[in-house]
C-alpha positions in Angstrom: 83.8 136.4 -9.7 86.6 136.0 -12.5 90.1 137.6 -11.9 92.3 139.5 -14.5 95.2 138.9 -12.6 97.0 139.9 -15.1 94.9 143.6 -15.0 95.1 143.9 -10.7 99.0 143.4 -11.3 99.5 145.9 -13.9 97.3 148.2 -12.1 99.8 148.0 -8.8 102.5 148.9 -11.6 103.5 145.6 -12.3 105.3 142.2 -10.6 107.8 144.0 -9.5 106.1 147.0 -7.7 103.8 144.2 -6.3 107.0 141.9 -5.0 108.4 144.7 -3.1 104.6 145.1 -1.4 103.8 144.0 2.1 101.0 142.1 3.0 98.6 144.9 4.2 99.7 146.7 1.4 99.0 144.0 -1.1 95.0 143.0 1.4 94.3 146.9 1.1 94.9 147.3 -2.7 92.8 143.9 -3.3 90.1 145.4 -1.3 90.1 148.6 -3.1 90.2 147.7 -6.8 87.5 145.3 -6.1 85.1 148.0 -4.9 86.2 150.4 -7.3 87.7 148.0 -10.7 86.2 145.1 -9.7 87.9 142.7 -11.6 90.5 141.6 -9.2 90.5 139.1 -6.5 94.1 137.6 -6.5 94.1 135.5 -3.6 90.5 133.5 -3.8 91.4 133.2 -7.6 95.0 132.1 -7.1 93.1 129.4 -4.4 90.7 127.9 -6.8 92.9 127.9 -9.6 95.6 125.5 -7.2 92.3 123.5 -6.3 92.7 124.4 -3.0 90.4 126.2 -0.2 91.0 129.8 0.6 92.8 130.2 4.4 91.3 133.5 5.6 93.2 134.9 8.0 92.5 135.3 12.0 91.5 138.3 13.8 95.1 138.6 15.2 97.1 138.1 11.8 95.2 141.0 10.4 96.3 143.4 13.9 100.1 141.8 13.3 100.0 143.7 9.9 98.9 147.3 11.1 101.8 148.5 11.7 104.1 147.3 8.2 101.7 150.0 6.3 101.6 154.0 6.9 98.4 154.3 5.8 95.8 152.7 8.2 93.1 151.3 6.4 90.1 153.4 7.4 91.6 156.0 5.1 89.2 157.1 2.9 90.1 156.4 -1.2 90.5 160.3 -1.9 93.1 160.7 0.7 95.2 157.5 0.1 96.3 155.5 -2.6 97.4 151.5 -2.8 98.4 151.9 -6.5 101.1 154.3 -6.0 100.5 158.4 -5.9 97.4 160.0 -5.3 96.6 161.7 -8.7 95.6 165.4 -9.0 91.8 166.0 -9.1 89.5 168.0 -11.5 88.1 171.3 -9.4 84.1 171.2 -8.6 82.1 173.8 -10.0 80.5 176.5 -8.1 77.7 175.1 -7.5 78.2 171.0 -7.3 75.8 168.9 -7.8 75.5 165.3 -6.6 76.0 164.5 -10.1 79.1 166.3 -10.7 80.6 164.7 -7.3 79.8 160.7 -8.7 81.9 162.4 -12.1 84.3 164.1 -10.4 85.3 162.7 -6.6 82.9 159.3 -6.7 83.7 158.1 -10.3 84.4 155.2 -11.3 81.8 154.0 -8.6 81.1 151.2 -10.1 80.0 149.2 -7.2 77.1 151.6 -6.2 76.0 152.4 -10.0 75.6 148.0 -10.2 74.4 147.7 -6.7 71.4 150.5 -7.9 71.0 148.8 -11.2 70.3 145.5 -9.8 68.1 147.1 -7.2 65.9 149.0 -10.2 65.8 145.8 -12.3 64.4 143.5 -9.5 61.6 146.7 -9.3 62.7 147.7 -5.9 61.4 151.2 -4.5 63.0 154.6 -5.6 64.0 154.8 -1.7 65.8 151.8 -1.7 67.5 151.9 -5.3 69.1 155.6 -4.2 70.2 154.1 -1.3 72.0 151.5 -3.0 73.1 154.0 -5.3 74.6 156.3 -2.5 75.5 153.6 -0.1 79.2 153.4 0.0 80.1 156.8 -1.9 81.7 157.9 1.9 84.5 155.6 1.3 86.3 158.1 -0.6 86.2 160.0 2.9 86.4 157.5 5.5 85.8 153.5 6.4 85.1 152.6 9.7 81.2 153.1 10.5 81.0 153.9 6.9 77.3 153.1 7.1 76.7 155.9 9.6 78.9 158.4 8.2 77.2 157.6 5.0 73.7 158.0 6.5 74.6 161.7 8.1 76.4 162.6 4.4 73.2 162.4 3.0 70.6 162.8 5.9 69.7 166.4 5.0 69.3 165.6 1.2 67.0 162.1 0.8 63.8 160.2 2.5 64.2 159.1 5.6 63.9 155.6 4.2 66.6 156.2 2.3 69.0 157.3 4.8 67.9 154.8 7.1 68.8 152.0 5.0 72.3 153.4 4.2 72.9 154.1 7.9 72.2 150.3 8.6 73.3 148.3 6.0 76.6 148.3 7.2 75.1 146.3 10.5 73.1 143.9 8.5 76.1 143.1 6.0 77.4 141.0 9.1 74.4 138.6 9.3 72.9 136.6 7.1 69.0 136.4 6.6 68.3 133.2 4.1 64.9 134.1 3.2 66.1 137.8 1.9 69.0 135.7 -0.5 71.9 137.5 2.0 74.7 135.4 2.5 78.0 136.4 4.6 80.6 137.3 2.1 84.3 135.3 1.7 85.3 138.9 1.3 84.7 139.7 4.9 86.5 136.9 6.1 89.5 138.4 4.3 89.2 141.6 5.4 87.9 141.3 9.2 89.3 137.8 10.1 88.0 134.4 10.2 87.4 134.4 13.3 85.6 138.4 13.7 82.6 139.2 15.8 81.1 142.2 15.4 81.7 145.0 18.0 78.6 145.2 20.5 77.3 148.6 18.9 76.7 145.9 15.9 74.8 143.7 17.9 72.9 146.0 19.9 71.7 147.5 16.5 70.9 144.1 14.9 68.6 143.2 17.6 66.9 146.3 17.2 66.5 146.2 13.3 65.3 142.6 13.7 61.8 144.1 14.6 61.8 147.3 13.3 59.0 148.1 10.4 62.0 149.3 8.1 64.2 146.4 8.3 63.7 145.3 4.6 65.0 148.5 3.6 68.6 148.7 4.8 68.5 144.9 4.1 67.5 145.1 0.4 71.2 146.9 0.1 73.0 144.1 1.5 71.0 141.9 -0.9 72.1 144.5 -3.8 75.8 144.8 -2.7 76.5 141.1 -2.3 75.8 141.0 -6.0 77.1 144.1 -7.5 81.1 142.6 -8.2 80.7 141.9 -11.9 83.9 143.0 -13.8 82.5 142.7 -17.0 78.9 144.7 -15.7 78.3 148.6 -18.3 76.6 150.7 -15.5 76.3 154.6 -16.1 74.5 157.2 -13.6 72.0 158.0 -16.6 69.1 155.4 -15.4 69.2 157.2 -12.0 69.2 160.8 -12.6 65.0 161.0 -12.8 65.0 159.3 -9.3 67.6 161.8 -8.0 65.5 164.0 -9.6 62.4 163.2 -7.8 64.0 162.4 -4.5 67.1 164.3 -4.0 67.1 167.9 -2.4 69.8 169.2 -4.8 70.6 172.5 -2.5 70.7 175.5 -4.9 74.2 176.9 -3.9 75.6 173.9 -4.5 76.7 170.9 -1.9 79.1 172.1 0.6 77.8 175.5 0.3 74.3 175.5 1.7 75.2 175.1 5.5 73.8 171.9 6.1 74.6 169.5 8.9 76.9 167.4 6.2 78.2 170.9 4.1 81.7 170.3 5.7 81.8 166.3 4.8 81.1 167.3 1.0 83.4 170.0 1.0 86.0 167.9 2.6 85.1 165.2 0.0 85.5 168.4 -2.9 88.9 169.5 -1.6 90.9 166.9 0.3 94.1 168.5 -0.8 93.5 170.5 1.9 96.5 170.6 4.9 93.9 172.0 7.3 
């Protein structure tokens, strides 16, 4: 992927604002304007410009930097900001739809909108291109188990294929599978370590995927996000709203307000201005 350097570093608020940045601060905003810009990758483009390979860092030189940040970085996007203040939000409507949350809380989401349009170009199933589509909305409310969290966000709302395959992508993202066109990302070695193995709930859940009927399904959003980072990529919802149609129980008092399992998780995602 190309970097605007110049674009990540005005985005920060300039050389300046970015100089007086430590590294977690500087890892965490890379991280995050590539899922939601992407069109930044400093340290891999700085690397190949120099001729030289990336170093990753270890496992332990990514703990050493916890504590020079006071944000920790399973903050969800809504609730923390690497490029300076949070800004104030636009209130929901009365009745929100999951249309008016991708404008209005999800937006510019433009990892999800490219991860769903590659997955309806290839002529994947409606299950699967929603699930690529809704995949990694949760990050605006939290990061760690993201695929889970994701998974019981929109459990009550989508096919059970659907919210299978965004419950598990986040284990299959850490294991490659040739034959499906899923490599490991250079991202991850960035953000986990060089030197990471996944924790043994990961594992445990890998071996069971390996032979379970649905496996292509959570897979087939690995194979969508590994190639959804295109900084120069138009994506709009538009394509998708007859599939969300068809597949997504839009509850009539709105989401957050129909006493779901999840109503809390989308009406923390509509207001986290909340104190309590």
């Amino acid at each position: 992927m190309e970097i605007d350097r110049r674009a990540f570093i005005a985005g920060l608020g300039g050389a300046a604002a970015v100089a007086a940045m430590d590294s977690e601060a500087k890892a965490d905003a890379l991280e995050h304007y590539m899922e939601e810009r992407l069109d930044a990758q400093v340290a891999a483009g700085q690397a190949g410009q120099r001729g030289q390979p990336e170093k990753f860092p270890t496992v332990a030189e990514i703990e050493a930097r916890i504590d020079q940040s006071n944000v920790r970085r399973g903050a969800g996007s809504l609730f923390a900001s690497n490029r300076g203040n949070v800004k104030k939000l636009e209130k929901m409507p009365k009745n929100p739809t999951l249309h008016d949350f991708f404008k209005l809380r999800f937006d510019p989401a433009n990892h999800v909108l490219q991860s769903a349009t590659r997955a309806l170009k290839t002529g994947m199933t409606e299950e699967v291109i929603l699930a690529c589509l809704c995949h990694d909305v949760v990050l605006n409310l939290i990061k760690p188990d993201h695929g889970w969290w994701g998974a019981q966000l929109f459990e009550p709302y989508v096919p059970e294929k659907t919210s299978f395959a965004i419950r598990y992508h986040q284990t299959l993202r850490f294991y490659a599978d040739a034959e499906a066109g899923y490599e490991y990302p250079d991202q991850y070695y960035r953000i986990f370590g060089v030197d990471y193995t996944p924790p043994p709930h990961i594992e445990a859940t890998y071996k069971m995927l390996k032979n379970h009927k649905w496996y292509m399904e959570p897979r087939l959003v690995t194979v969508n996000d590994l190639y959804a980072f295109d900084p120069k990529a138009v994506v709009t919802i538009d394509p998708f709203l007859d599939i969300v149609g068809r597949h997504f129980k839009q509850p009539k008092e709105g989401l957050g307000n129909d006493n779901s399992p999840s109503a809390h998780m989308w009406r923390t995602i509509a207001n986290p201005d909340n104190p309590l």
